[in-house]
C-alpha positions in Angstrom: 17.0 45.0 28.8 20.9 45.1 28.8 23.1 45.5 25.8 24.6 42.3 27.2 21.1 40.5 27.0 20.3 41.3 23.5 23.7 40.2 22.4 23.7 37.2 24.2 19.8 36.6 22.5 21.5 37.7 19.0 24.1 35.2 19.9 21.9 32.2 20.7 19.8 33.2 17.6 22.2 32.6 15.4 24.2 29.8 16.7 20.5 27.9 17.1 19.9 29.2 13.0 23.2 27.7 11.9 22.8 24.6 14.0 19.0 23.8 12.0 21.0 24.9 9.0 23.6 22.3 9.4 21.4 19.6 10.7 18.7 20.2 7.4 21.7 19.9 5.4 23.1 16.6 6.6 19.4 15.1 6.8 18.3 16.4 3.5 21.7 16.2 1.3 22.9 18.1 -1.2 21.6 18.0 -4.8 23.4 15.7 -7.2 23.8 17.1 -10.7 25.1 13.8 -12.1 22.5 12.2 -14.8 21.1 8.9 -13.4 20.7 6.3 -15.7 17.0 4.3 -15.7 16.3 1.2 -17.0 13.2 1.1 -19.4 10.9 -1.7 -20.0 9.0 -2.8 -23.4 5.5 -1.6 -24.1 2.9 -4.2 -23.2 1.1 -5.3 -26.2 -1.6 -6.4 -25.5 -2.7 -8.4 -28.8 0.3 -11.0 -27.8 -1.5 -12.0 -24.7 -3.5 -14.5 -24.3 -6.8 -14.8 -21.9 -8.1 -17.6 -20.2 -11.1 -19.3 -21.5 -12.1 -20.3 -19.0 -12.4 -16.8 -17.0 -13.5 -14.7 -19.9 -16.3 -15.6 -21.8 -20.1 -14.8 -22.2 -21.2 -17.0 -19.1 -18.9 -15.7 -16.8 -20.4 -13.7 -13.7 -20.1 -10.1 -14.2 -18.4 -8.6 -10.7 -20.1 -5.3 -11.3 -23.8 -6.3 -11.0 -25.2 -6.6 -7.6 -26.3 -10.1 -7.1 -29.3 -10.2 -4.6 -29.8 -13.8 -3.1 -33.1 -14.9 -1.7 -34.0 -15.3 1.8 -30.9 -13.0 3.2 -31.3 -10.0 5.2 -30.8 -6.3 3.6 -28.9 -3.5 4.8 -32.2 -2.1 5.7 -32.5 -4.8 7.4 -36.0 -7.0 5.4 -35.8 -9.9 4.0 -35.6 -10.1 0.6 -37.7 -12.9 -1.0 -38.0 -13.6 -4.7 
């Protein structure tokens, strides 16, 4: 290679490295140092709140047990009779 072609490589090198420096700094930002101020909320308490008596209470249906209802196919694909 030439001393011309390496400068001109060293050349494009840098101008492309200061060009993604410049465009990651006007994408990303600079760092504020300022304090920002958040707004806080009140703790839940959850003795204040009332539940419906109509959802919770010892006849309700409980989600987490598998109900299994007769005369349906199972994933295994048999019927299922009771």
């Amino acid at each position: 290679m030439k001393k011309t072609d390496i400068a001109l490589i060293i050349i494009i090198v840098s101008a492309s490295a200061g060009l993604s420096w410049w465009i990651a700094d006007m994408t990303i930002g600079k760092s504020n140092d300022e304090p920002i101020v958040v707004r806080t909320i009140e703790t839940i308490n959850v003795d204040d709140q009332k539940v419906d008596p109509k959802v919770f209470n010892k006849d309700a249906i409980n989600p987490t047990v598998e109900a299994t209802i007769s005369g349906t196919e199972t994933d295994s694909g048999q019927t299922s009779e009771e």
